[in-house]
Phi, psi and omega in degrees: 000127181273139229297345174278343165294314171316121174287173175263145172289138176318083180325323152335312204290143130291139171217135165299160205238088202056237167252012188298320192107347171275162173200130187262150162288082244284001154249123185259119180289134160263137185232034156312281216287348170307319204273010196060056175240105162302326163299325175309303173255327171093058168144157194275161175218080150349155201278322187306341182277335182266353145291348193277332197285326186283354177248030143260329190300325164286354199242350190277211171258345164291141170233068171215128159216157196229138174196160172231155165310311162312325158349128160038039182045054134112330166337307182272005124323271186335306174319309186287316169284344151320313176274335177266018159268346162312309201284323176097008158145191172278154183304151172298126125110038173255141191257064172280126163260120184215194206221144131309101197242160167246174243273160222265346170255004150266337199109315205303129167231073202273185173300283187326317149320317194294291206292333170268345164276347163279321168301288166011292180297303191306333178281335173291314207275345155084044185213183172239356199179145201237167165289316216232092165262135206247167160245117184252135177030073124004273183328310175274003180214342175202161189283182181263053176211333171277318174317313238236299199314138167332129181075356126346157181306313179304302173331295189278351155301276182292026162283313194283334177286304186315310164313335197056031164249008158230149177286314165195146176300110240191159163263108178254114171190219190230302182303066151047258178319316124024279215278300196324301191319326200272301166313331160246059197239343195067351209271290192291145194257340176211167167213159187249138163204151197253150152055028180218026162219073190233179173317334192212052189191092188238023192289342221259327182333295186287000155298308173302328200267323170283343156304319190300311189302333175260357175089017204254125198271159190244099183239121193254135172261179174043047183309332190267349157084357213059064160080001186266329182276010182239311182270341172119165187279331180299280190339280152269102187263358193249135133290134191047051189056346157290117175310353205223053178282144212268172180276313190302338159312312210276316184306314198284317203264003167280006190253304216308317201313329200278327181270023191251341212260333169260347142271013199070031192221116218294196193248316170309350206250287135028273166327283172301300165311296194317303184291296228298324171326310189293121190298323186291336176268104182319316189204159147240138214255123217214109111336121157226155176236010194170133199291354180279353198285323202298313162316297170322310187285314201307307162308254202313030152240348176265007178297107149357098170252129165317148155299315164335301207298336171320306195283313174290334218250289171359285162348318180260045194240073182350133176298156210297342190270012175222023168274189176299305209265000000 
């Protein structure tokens, strides 16, 4: 069935998740804004509200939450973990995920690094044990021949699986060829890649397509680009947060919004529908900062899109020379 044919999923519906043996929702809450970075984001989350966000979120219809050792120096663990020991653990047959980082003032992400960064989470978090643990962002602090070497992050990420302090493992990052690299090493069940499957970012295809093939889930982040596919580029002008975000970017989604804006179809309800449409994407990973976002996402992913309007919004879809990688 061609792919514009295909309906969107129940966001609700649990589906398996690669070969793990887990089964997910296809929206996965993200919790960077839980953690408070105002640079980031441009505004602040108070810790009640984002306790408040994460106990609608165990009570809601997703059973996926994303979260890093990094966030906010460990904050949005901590939030999270607050709520689930007040709960007395996590809900049954809920898919808590969190990353490994490396350590945010030297840098270093050697094996030993790797293994206090778990520790580090599992104590925000108030568990002994995750279904899903990631190695996040790489790319910035050591190669993939360092990653990969004996007594490496990698090595020892899978010590910790081997250990029973992750159930299974995953790849987080950015660069495309990166992650392909990493995904055909056979060691990982799942990879995250950000802001590179989006309405006006399509580099991650041959990734999604070789994830499918090993059995590996594809769980795509940041659909929104960081925020520019939901308020428009005058708004947010920077894609995926980036200053130096080409004008022909900014240009394709002042074209899509006009054409989602003449069927009546928000750009985000769009947005959000391009990944969940896809049979190949295991979750898509949705930021909430506030328990109203969970309503809020469950509308735009169930707003009518014409089949047609895909073929248009294509049509605007920037050249490969004004993507990330």
């Amino acid at each position: 069935m061609p792919l514009d044919d295909l309906p969107v999923p129940d966001p609700a519906l649990r589906r398996p998740f690669g070969r793990t043996g887990l089964t997910v929702t296809p929206i996965c809450v993200g919790t960077s804004p839980l953690a408070s970075m105002p640079g980031l984001y441009g505004y602040e989350v108070g810790e009640q509200r984002a306790r408040a966000t994460v106990e609608a979120v165990f009570d809601g219809p997703f059973n996926f939450l994303d979260t890093s050792n990094n966030y906010g120096g460990g904050s949005a663990e901590r939030r999270i973990g607050a709520v689930v020991r007040d709960r007395g653990g996590v809900p049954a047959g809920f898919v808590l995920a969190t990353k490994v980082d490396a350590d945010p003032h030297t840098g270093d992400f050697s094996g030993e690094r790797v293994r206090r960064s778990a520790e580090e989470s599992l104590e925000r978090l108030g568990v002994d044990h995750v279904p899903l643990l990631y190695l996040h962002d790489p790319e910035f602090h050591i190669t993939f021949e360092e990653a990969m070497a004996p007594g490496g992050a990698v090595e020892a990420l899978v010590a910790l699986r081997d250990a029973g302090v992750a159930a299974h493992i995953g790849i987080a990052g950015g660069p495309i060829g990166l992650l392909r690299r990493y995904v055909a090493t056979g060691v990982f069940d799942a990879v995250i890649s950000h802001n590179r499957w989006t309405l006006v970012n399509r580099e991650a295809a041959p990734l999604l397509d070789e994830a499918r093939e090993r059995g590996v889930a594809f769980v795509n982040g940041a659909p929104y680009g960081g925020g520019m596919l939901v308020k428009g580029p005058d708004a947010q002008p920077r894609y995926a947060y980036r200053e130096d975000t080409a004008e022909s970017v900014r240009d394709a989604v002042r074209a899509m919004r006009k054409v989602c804006d003449e069927h009546g179809v928000p750009l985000a309800a769009a947005a959000l529908q391009f990944s969940l449409r896809d049979p190949r994407v295991a979750s898509t990973i949705v930021g909430v900062s506030e328990p109203e976002r969970i309503e809020e996402t469950l509308r735009l992913a169930a707003i009518p899109i014409p089949p047609g309007l895909w073929d248009e919004l294509d049509r605007h879809l920037p050249s490969p020379a004004a993507w990330l990688d």
